[in-house]
Residue, then its C-alpha position, 0 to 999 in steps of 0.5 A: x341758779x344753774x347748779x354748775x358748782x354741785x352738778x354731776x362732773x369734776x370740777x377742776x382743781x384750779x376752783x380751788x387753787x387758781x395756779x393749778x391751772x397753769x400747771x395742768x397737762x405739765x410735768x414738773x420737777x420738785x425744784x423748779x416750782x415753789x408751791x411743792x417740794x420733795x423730802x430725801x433729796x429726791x432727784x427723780x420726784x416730779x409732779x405731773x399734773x393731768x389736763x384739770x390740775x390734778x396729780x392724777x393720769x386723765x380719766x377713763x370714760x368707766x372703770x368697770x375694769x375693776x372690782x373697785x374705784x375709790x376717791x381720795x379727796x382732801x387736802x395736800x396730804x392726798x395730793x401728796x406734797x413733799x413726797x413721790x408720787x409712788x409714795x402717796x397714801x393714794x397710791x399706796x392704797x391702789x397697790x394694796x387693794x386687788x384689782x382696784x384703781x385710786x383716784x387723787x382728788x387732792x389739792x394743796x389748801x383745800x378745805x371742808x367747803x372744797x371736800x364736800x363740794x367736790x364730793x357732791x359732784x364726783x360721787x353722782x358722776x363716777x357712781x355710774x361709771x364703776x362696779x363699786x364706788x368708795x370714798x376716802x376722806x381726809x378732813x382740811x384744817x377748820x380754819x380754812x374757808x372757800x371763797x368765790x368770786x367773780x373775779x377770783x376764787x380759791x380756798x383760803x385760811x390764815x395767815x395769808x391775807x384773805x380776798x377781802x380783810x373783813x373776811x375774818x371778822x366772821x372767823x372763831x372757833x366756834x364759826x369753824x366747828x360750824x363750818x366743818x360740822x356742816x361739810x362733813x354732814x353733806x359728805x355723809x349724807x351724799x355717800x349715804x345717799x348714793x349707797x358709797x362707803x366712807x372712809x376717813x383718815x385718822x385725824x391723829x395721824x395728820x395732826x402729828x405729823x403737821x404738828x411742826x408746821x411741815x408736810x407729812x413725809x413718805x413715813x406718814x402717809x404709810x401710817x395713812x394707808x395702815x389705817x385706811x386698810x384697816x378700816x377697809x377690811 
């Protein structure tokens, strides 16, 4: 086995949602792509996506520039669907913070298989490249799973059909406890591991707000960063 998924590097966020890739090194408008969408009509929203399909400029060779680096990792909420980009808790937080710069690591259906993996791999590669590395979670719903194939791989929940039908034979409740139990595990004991502090969104906070199947609104993601700088200081 090579270790390619869980070596030291970013992986690019198309191993998680495939058409990111066609999206990378572009800059979009919230009109013009089906998968994002902005609240408040907002006409100067764009989604600019650098060369491994994240919301985020390209990466430094080091950050020690500043007194901290956190990563943001999870799902839309931290790529910040439906809102600015300058409204995003991730970016929110880099403003609040002296001398701190934020990375967006998130990625519209991400899952718990998605933050851990990605945590594993980003953690050993940017711990070296900064004065001091902290992580900031947001949980994925349980129901989702990542799958990989030869010939295609995302992460998946329901209700769109998953790679192959008897997939969700496997799927209950008690399989998703499992699942998220065992990936938030492997991100504690990486960040412990690695001596990175851990920090994670409020799950109230994220529920409330998708309760009516919508995406979290400029309003919500400030309710974020309240309670991340909580934890913080």
């Amino acid at each position: 086995m090579s270790g390619r998924f869980f070596s030291p590097h970013i992986p690019p966020a198309w191993m998680i949602l495939p058409r990111t890739k066609l999206l990378s090194n572009n800059t979009l408008h919230h009109n013009t792509d089906s998968i994002v969408s902005c609240e408040e009509n907002n006409t100067d929203a764009y989604y600019t996506f650098n060369s491994l399909g994240y919301r985020e400029k390209e990466y430094a060779e080091n950050y020690s520039e500043f007194d901290r680096l956190i990563l943001a990792i999870g799902p839309s909420c931290v790529f910040g669907i439906n809102v600015r980009n300058s409204h995003c808790w991730p970016r929110l937080l880099e403003n609040s913070l002296p001398n701190t710069r934020v990375l967006n690591f998130g990625v519209a259906g991400a899952s718990m298989d998605s933050i851990s993996r990605m945590t594993s791999c980003l953690i050993p590669y940017f711990k070296s490249r900064c004065r001091k590395l902290e992580v900031v979670a947001l949980w994925a719903f349980m129901d989702r799973r990542e799958i990989f194939l030869d010939d295609y791989m995302c992460s998946w929940s329901p209700p769109v059909d998953p790679p192959f039908p008897e997939f969700v034979l496997g799927i209950d409740d008690t399989s998703s406890s499992y699942n998220h139990e065992k990936n938030e595990t492997m991100v504690r004991a990486v960040c412990s591991q690695y001596d990175v502090p851990l920090y994670v969104v409020s799950w109230d906070i994220y529920e409330n707000a998708t309760k009516d199947g919508e995406h979290p609104t400029a309003q919500h993601h400030r309710e974020m960063l309240l309670d991340i700088v909580g934890q913080i200081k």
